[in-house]
N, CA, C and O atoms as a CHARMM CRD file, in Angstrom:
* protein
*
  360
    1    1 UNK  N    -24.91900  -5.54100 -24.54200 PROA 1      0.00000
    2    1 UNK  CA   -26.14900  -4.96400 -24.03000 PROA 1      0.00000
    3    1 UNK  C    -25.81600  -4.02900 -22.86700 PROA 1      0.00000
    4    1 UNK  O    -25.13800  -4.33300 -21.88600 PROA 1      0.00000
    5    2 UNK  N    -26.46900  -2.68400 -23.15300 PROA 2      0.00000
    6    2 UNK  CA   -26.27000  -2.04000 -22.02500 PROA 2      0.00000
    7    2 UNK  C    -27.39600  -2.33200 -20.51100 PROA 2      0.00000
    8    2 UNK  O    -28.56500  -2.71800 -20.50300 PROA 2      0.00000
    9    3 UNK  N    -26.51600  -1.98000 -19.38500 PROA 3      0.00000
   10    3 UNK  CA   -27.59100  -1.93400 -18.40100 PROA 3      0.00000
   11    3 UNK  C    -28.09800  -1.14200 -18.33200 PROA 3      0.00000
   12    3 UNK  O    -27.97400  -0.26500 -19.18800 PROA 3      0.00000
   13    4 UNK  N    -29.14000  -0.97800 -17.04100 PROA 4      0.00000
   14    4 UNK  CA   -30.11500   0.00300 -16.82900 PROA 4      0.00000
   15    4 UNK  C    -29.82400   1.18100 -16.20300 PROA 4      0.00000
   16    4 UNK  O    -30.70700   2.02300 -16.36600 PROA 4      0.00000
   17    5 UNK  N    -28.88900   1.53600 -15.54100 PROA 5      0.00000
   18    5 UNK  CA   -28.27300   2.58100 -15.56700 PROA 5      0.00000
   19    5 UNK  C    -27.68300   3.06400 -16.46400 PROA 5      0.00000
   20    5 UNK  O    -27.94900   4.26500 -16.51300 PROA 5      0.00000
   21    6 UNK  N    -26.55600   2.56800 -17.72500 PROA 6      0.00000
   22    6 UNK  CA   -26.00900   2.99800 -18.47100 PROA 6      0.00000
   23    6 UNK  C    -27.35800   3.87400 -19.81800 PROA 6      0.00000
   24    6 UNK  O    -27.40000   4.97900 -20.35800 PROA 6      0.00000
   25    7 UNK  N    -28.29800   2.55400 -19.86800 PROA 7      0.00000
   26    7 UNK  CA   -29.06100   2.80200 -20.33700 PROA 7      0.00000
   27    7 UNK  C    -30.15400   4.29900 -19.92900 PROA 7      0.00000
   28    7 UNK  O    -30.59600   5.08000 -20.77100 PROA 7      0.00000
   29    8 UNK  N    -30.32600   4.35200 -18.82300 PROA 8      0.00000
   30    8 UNK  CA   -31.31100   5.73700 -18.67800 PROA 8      0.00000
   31    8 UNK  C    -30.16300   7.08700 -18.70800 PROA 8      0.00000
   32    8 UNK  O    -30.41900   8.26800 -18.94300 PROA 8      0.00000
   33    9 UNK  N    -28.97800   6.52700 -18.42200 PROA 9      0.00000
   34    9 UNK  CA   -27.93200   8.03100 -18.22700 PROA 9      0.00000
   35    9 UNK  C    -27.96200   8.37300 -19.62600 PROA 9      0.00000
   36    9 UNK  O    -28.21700   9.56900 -19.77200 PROA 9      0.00000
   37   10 UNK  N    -27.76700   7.65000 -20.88100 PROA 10     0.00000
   38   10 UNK  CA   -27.86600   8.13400 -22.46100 PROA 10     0.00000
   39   10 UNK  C    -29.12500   9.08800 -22.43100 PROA 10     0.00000
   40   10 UNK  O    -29.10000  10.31200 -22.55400 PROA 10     0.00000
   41   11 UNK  N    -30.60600   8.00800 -22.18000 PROA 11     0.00000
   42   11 UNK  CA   -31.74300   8.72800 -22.42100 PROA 11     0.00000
   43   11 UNK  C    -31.92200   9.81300 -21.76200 PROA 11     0.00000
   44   11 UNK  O    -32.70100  10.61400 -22.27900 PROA 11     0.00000
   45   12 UNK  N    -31.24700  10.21500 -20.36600 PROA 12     0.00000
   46   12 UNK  CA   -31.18700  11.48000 -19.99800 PROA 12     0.00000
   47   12 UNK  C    -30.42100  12.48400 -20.30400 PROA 12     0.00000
   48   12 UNK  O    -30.79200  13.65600 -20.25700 PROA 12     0.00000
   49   13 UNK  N    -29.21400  12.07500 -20.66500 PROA 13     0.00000
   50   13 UNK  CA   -28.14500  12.90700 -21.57100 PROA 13     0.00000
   51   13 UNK  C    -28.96300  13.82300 -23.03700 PROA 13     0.00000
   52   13 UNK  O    -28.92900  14.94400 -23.54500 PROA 13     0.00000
   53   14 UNK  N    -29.65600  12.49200 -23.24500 PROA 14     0.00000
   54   14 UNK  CA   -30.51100  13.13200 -24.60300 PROA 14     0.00000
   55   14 UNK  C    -31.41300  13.99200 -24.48900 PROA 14     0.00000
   56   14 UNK  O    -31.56800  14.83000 -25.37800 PROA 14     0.00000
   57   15 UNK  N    -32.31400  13.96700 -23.21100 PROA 15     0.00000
   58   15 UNK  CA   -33.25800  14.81100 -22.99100 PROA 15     0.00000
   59   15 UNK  C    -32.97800  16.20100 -22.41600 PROA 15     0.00000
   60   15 UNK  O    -33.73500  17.15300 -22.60200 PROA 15     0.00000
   61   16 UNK  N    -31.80000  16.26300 -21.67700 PROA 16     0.00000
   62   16 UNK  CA   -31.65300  17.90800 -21.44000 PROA 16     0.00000
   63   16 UNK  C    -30.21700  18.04700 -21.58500 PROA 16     0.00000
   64   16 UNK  O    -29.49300  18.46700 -20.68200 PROA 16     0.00000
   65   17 UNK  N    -29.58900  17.49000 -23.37000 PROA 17     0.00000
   66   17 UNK  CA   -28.98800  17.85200 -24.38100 PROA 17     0.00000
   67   17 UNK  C    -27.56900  18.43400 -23.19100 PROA 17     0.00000
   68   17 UNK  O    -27.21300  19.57800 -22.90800 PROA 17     0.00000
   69   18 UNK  N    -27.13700  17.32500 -22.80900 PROA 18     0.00000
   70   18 UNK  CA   -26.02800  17.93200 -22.06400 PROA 18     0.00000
   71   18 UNK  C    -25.17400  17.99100 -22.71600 PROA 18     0.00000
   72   18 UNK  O    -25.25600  17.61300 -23.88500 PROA 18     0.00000
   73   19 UNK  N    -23.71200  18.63100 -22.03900 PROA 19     0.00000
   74   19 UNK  CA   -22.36700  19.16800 -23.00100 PROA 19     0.00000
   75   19 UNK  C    -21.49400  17.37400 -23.26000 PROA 19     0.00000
   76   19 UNK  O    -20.96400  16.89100 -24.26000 PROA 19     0.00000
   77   20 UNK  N    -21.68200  16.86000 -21.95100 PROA 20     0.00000
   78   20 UNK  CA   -20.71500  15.75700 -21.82900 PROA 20     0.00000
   79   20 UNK  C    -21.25100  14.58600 -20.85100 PROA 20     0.00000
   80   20 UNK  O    -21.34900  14.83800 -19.65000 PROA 20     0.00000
   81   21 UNK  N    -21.51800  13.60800 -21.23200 PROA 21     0.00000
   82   21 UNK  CA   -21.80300  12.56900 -20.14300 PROA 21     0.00000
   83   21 UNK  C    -20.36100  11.81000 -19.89500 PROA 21     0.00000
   84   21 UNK  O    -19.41700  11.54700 -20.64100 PROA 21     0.00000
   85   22 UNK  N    -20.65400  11.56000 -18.38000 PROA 22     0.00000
   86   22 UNK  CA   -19.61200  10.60200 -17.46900 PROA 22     0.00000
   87   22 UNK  C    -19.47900   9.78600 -17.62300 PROA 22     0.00000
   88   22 UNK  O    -19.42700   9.39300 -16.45700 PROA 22     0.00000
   89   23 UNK  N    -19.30500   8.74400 -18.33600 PROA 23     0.00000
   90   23 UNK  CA   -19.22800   7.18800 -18.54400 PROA 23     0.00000
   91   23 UNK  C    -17.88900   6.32000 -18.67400 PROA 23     0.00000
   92   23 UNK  O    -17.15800   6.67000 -19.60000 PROA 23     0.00000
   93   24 UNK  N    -17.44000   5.21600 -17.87600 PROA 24     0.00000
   94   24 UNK  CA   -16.52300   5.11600 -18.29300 PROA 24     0.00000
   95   24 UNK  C    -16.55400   3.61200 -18.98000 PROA 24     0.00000
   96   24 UNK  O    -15.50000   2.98600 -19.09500 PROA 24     0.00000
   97   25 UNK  N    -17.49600   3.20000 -19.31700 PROA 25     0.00000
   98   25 UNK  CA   -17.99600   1.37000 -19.46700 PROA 25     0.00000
   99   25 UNK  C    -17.47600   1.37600 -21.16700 PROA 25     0.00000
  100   25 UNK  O    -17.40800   2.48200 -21.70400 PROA 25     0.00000
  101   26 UNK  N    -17.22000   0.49200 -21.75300 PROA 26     0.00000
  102   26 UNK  CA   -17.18500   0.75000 -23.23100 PROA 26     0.00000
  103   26 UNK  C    -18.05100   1.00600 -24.20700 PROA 26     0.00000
  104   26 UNK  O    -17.95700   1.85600 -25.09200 PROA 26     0.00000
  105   27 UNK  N    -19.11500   0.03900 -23.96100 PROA 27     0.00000
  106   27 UNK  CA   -19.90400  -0.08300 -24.30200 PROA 27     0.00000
  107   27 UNK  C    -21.20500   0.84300 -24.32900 PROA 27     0.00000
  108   27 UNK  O    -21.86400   1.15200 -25.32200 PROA 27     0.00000
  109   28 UNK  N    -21.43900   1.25200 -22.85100 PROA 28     0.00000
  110   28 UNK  CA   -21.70400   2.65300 -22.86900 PROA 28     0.00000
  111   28 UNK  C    -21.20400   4.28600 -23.86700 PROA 28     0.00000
  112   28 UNK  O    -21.80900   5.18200 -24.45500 PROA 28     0.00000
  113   29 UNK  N    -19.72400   3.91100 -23.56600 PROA 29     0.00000
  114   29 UNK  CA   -19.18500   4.86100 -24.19600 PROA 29     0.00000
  115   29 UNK  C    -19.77200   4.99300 -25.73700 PROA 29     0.00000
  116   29 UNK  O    -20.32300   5.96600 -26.25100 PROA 29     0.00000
  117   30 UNK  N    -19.44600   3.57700 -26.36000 PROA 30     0.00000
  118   30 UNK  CA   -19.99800   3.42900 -27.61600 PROA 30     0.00000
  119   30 UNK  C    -21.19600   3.61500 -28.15600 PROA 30     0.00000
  120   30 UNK  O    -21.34100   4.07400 -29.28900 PROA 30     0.00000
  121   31 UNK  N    -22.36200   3.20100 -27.22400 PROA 31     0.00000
  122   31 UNK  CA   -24.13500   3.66100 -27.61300 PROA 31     0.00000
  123   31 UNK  C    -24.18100   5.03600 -27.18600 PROA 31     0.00000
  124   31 UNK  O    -25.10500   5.55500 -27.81300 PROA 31     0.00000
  125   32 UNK  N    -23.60300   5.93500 -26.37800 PROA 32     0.00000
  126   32 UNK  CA   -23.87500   7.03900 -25.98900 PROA 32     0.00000
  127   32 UNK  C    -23.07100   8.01600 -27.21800 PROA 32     0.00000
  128   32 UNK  O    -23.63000   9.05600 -27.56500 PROA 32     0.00000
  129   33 UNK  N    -21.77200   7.63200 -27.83200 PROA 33     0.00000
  130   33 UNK  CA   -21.05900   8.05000 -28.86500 PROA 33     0.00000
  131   33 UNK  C    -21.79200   8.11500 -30.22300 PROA 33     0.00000
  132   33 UNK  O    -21.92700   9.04800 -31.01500 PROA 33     0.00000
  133   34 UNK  N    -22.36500   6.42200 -30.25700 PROA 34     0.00000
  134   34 UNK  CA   -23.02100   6.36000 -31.64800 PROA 34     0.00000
  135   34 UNK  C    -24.44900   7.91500 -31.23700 PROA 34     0.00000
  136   34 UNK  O    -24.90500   8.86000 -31.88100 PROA 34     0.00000
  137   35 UNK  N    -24.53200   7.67600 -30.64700 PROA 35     0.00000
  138   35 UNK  CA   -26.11700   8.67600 -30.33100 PROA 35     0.00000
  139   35 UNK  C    -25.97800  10.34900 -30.63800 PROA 35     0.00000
  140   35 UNK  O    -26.90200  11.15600 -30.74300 PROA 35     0.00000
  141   36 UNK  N    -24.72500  10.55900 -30.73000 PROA 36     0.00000
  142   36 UNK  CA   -24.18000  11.97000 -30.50300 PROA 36     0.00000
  143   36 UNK  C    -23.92000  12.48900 -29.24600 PROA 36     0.00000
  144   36 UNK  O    -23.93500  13.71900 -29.28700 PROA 36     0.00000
  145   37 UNK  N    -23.65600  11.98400 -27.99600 PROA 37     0.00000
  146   37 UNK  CA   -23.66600  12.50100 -27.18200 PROA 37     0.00000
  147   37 UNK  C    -22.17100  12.42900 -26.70500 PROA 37     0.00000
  148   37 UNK  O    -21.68400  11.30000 -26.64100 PROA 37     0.00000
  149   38 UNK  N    -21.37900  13.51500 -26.36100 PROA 38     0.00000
  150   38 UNK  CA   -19.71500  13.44900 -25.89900 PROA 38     0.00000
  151   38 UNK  C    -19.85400  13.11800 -24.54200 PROA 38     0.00000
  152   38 UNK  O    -20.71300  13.70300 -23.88100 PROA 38     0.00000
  153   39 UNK  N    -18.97800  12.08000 -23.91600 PROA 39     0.00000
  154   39 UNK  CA   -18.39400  11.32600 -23.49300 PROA 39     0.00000
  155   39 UNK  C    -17.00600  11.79300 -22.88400 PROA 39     0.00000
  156   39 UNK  O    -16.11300  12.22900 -23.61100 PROA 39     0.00000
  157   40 UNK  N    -16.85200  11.65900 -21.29700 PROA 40     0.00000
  158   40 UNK  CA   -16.26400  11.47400 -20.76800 PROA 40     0.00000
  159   40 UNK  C    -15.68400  11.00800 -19.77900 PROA 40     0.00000
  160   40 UNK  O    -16.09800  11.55300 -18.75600 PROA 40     0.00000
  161   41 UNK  N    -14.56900   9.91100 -19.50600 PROA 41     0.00000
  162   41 UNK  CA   -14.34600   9.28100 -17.85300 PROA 41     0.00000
  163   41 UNK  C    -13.45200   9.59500 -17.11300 PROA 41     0.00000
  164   41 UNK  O    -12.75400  10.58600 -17.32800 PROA 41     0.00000
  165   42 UNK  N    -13.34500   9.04800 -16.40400 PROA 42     0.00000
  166   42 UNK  CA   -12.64300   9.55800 -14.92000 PROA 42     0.00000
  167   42 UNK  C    -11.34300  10.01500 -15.37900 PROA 42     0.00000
  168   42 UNK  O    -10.80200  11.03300 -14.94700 PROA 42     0.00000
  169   43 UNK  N    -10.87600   9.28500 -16.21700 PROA 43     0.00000
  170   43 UNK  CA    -9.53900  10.22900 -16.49700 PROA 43     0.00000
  171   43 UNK  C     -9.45000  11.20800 -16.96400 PROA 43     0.00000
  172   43 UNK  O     -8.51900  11.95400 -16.66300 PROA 43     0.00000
  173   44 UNK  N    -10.48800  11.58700 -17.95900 PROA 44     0.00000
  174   44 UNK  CA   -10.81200  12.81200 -18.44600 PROA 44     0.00000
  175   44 UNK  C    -11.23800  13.86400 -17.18800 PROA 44     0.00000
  176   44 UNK  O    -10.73400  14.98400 -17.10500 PROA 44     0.00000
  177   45 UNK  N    -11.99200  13.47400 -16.45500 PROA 45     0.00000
  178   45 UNK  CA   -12.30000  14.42600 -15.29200 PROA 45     0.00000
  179   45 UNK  C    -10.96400  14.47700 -14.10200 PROA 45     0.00000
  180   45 UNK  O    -11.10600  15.41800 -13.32100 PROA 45     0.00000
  181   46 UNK  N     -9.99900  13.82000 -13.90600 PROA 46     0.00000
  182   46 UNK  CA    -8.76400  14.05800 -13.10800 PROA 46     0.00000
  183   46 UNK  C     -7.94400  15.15400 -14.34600 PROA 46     0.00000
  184   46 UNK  O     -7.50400  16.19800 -13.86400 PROA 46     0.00000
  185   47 UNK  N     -7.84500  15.05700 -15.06900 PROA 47     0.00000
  186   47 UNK  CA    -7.48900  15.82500 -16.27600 PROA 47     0.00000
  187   47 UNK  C     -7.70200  17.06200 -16.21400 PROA 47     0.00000
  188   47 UNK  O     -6.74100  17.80600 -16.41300 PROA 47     0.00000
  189   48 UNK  N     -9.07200  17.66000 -15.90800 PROA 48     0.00000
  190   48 UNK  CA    -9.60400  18.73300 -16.23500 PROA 48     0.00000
  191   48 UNK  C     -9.42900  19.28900 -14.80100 PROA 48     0.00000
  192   48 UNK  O     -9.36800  20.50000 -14.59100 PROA 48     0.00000
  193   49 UNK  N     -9.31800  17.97500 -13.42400 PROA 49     0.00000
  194   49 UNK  CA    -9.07300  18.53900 -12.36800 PROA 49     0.00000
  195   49 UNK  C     -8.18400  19.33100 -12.17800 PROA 49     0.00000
  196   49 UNK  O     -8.26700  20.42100 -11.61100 PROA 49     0.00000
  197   50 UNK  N     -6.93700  18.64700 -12.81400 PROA 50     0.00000
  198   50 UNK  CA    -6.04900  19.03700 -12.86300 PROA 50     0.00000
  199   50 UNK  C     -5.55900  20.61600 -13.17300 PROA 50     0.00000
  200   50 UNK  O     -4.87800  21.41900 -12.53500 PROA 50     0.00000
  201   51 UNK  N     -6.28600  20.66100 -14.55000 PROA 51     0.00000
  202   51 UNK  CA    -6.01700  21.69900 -15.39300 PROA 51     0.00000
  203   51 UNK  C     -6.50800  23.26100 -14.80100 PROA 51     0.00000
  204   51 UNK  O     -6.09100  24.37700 -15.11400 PROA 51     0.00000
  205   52 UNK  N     -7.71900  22.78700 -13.68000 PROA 52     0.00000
  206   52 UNK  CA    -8.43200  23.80300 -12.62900 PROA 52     0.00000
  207   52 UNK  C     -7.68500  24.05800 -11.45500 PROA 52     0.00000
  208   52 UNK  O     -8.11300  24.79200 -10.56400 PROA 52     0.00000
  209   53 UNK  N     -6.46900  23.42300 -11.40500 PROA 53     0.00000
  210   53 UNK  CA    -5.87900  23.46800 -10.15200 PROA 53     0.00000
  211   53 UNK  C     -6.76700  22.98000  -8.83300 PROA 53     0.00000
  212   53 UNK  O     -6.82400  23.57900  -7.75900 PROA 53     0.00000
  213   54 UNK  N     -7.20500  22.18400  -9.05800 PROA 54     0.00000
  214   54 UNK  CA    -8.21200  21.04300  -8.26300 PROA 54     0.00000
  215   54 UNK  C     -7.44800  19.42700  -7.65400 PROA 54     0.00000
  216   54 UNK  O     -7.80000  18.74200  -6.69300 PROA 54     0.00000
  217   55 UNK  N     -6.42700  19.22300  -8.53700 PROA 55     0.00000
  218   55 UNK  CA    -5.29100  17.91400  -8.12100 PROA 55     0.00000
  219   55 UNK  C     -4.06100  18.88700  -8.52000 PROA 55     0.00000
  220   55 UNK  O     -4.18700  19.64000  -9.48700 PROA 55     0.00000
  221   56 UNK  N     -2.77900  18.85700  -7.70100 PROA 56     0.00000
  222   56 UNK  CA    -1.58300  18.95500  -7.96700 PROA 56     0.00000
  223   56 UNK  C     -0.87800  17.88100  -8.96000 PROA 56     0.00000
  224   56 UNK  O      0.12100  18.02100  -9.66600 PROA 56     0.00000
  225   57 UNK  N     -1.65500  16.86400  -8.79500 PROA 57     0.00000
  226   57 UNK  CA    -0.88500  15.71600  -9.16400 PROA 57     0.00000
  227   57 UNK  C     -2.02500  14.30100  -9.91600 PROA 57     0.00000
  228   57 UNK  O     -2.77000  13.79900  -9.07500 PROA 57     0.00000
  229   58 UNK  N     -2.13100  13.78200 -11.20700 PROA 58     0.00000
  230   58 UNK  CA    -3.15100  12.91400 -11.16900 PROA 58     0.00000
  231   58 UNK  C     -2.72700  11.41100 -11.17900 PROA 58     0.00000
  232   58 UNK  O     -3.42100  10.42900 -11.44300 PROA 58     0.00000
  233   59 UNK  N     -1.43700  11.48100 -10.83000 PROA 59     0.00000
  234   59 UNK  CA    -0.41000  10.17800 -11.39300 PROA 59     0.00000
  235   59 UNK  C     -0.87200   9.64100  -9.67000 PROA 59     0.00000
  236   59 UNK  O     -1.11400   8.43500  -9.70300 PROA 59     0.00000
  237   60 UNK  N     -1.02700  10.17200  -8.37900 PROA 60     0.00000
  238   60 UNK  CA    -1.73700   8.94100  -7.05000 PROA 60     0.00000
  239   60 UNK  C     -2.82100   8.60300  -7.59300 PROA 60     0.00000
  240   60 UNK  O     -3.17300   7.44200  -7.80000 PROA 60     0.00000
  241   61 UNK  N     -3.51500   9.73800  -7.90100 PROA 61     0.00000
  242   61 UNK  CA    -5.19900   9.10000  -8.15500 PROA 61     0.00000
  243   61 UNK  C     -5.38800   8.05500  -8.72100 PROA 61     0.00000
  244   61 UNK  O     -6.26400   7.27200  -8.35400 PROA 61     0.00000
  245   62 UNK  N     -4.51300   7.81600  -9.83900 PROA 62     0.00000
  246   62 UNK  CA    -4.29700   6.41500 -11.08900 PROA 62     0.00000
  247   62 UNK  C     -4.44000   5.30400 -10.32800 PROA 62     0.00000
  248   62 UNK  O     -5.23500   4.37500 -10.18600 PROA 62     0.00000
  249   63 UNK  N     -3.09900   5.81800  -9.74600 PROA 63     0.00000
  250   63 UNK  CA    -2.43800   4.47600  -8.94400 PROA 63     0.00000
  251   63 UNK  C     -3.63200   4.31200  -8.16400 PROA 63     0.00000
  252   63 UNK  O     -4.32100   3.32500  -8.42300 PROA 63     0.00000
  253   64 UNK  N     -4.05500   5.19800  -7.13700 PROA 64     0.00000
  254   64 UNK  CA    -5.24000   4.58800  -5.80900 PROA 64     0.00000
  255   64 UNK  C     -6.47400   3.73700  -6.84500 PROA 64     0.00000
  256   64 UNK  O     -6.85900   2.61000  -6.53500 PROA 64     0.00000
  257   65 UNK  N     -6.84200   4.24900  -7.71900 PROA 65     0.00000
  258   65 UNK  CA    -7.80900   3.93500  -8.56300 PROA 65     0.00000
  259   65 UNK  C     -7.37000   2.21100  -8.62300 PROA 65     0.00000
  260   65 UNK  O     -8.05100   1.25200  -8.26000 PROA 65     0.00000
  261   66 UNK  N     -6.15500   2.22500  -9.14600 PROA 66     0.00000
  262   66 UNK  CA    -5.83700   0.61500  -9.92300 PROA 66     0.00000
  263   66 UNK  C     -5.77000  -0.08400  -8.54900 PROA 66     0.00000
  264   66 UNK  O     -6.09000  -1.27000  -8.63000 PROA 66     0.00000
  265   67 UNK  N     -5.51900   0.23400  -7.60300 PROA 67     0.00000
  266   67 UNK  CA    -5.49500  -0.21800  -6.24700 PROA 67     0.00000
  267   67 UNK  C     -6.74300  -0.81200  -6.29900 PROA 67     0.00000
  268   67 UNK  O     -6.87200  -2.01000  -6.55400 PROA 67     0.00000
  269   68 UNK  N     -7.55500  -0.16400  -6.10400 PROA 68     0.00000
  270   68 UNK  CA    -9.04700  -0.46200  -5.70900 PROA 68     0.00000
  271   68 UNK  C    -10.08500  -0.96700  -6.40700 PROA 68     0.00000
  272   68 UNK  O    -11.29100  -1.06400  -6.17600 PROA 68     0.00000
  273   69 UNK  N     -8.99500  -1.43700  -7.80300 PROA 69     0.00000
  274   69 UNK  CA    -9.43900  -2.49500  -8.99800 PROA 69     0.00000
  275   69 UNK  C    -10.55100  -1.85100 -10.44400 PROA 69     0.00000
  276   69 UNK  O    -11.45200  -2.36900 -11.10400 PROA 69     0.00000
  277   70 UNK  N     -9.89600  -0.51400 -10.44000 PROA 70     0.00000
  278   70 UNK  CA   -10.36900   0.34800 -11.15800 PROA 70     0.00000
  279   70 UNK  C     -9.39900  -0.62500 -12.68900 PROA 70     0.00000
  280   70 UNK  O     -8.23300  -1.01900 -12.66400 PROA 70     0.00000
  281   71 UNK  N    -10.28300  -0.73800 -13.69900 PROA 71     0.00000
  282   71 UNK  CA    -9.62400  -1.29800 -14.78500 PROA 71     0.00000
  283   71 UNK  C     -9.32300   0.20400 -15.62300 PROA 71     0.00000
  284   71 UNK  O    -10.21500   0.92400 -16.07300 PROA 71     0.00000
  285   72 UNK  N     -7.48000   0.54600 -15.73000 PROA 72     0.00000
  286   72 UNK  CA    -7.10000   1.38500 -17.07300 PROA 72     0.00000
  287   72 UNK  C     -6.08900   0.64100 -17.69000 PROA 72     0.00000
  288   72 UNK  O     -5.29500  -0.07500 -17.08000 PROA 72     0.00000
  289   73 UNK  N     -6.12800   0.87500 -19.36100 PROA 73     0.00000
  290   73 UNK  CA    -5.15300   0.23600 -19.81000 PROA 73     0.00000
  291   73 UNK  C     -3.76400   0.83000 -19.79200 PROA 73     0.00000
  292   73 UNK  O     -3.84700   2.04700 -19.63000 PROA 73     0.00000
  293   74 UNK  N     -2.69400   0.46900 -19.88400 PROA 74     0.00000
  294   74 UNK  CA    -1.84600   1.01900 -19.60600 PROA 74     0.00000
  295   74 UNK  C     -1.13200   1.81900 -20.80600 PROA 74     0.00000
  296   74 UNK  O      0.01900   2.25500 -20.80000 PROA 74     0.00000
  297   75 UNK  N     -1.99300   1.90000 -21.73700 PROA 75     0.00000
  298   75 UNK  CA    -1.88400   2.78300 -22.76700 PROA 75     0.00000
  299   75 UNK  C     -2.60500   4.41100 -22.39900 PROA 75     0.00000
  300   75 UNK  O     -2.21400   5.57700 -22.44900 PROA 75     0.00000
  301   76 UNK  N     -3.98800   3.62100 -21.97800 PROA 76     0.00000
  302   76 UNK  CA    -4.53000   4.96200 -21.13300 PROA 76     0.00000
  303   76 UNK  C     -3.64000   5.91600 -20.31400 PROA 76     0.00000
  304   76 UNK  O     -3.33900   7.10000 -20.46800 PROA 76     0.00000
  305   77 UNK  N     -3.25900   4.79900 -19.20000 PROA 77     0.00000
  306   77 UNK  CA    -2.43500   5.66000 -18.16000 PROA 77     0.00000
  307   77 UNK  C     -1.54700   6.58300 -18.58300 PROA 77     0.00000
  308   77 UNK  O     -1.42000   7.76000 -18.24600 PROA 77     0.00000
  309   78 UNK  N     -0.77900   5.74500 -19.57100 PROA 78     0.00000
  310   78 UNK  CA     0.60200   6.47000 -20.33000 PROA 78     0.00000
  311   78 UNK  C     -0.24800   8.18400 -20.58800 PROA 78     0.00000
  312   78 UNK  O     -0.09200   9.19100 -19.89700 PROA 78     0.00000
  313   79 UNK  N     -0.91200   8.05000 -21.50600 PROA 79     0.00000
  314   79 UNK  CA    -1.52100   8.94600 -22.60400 PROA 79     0.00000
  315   79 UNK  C     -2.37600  10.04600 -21.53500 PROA 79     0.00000
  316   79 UNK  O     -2.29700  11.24100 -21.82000 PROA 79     0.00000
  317   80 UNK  N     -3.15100   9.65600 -20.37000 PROA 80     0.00000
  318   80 UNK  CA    -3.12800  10.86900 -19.48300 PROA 80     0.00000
  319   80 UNK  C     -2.28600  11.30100 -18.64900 PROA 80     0.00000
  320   80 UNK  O     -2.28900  12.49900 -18.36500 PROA 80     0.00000
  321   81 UNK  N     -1.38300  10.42600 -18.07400 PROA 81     0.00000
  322   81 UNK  CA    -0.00500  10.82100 -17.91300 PROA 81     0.00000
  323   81 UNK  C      0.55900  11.92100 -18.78000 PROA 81     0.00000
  324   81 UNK  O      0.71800  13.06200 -18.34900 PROA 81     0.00000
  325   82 UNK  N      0.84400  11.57200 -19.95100 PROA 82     0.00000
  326   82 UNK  CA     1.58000  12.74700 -20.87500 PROA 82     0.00000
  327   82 UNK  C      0.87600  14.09200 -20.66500 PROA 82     0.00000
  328   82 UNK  O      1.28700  15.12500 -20.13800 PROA 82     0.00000
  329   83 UNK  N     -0.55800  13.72100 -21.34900 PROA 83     0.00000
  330   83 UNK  CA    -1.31000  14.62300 -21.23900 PROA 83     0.00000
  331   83 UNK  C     -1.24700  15.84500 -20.13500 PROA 83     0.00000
  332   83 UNK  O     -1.62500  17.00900 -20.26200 PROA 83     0.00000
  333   84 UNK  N     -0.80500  15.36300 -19.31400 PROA 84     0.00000
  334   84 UNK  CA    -0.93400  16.12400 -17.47600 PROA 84     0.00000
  335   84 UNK  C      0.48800  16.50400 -16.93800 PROA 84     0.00000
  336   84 UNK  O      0.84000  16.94200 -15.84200 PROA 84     0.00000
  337   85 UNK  N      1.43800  16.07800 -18.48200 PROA 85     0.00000
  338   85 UNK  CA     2.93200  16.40100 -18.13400 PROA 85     0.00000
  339   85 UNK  C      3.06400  15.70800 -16.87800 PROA 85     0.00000
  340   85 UNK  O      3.39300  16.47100 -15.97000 PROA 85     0.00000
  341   86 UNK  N      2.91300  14.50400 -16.53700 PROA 86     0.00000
  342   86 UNK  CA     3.68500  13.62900 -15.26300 PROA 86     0.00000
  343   86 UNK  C      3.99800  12.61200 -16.14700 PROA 86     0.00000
  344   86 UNK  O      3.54400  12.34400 -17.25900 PROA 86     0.00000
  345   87 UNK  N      5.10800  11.93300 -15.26300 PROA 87     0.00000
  346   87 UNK  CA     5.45700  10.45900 -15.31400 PROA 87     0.00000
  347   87 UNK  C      5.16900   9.52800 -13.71500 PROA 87     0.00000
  348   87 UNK  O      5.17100  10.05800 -12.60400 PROA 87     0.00000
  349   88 UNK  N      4.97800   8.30100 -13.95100 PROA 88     0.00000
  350   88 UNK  CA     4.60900   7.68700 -12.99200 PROA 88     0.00000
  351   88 UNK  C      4.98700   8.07600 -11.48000 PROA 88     0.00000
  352   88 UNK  O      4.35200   7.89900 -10.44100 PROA 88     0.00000
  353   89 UNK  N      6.00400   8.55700 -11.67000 PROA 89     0.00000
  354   89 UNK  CA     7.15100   8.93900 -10.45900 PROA 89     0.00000
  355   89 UNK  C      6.30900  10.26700  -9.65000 PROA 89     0.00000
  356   89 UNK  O      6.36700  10.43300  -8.43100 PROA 89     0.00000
  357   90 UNK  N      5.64500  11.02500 -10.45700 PROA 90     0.00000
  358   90 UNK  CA     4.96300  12.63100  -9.86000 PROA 90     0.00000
  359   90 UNK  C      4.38800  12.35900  -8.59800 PROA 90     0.00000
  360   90 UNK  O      3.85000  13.26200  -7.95800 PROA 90     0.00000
């Protein structure tokens, strides 16, 4: 079951037909996916930071993130890692 935030961010996504909603919950991800609406989370947005020349680097952010009990899997990490041409070490 989604909550009530997750829940009104879809129904607003839907109503002024945005490009991409922010979500990073699964479940969210999944009712907002099934709905048609694209989907994206924080790693996707350090990503794109990146790509704007907005972060030099997205391999601290990870780390500060997991610090501060941000849940990524470490398949994730790997895979925006690559993505961003770093290894843990950057």
């Amino acid at each position: 079951m989604l909550d009530a935030g997750e829940a009104a961010a879809i129904l607003l996504a839907e109503e002024v037909s945005c490009r991409f909603l922010l979500m990073d919950e699964r479940r969210g991800r999944s009712a907002a996916l099934r709905r048609g609406i694209p989907v994206v989370g924080r790693a996707g947005v350090l990503l794109a930071a990146k790509r704007h020349g907005l972060l030099s680097s997205v391999a601290p952010t990870l780390l500060e993130l997991a610090h501060q009990g941000y849940r990524l899997s470490d398949a994730l990490v790997r895979e925006v890692l690559r993505l961003a041409d770093e290894d843990i070490a950057d």
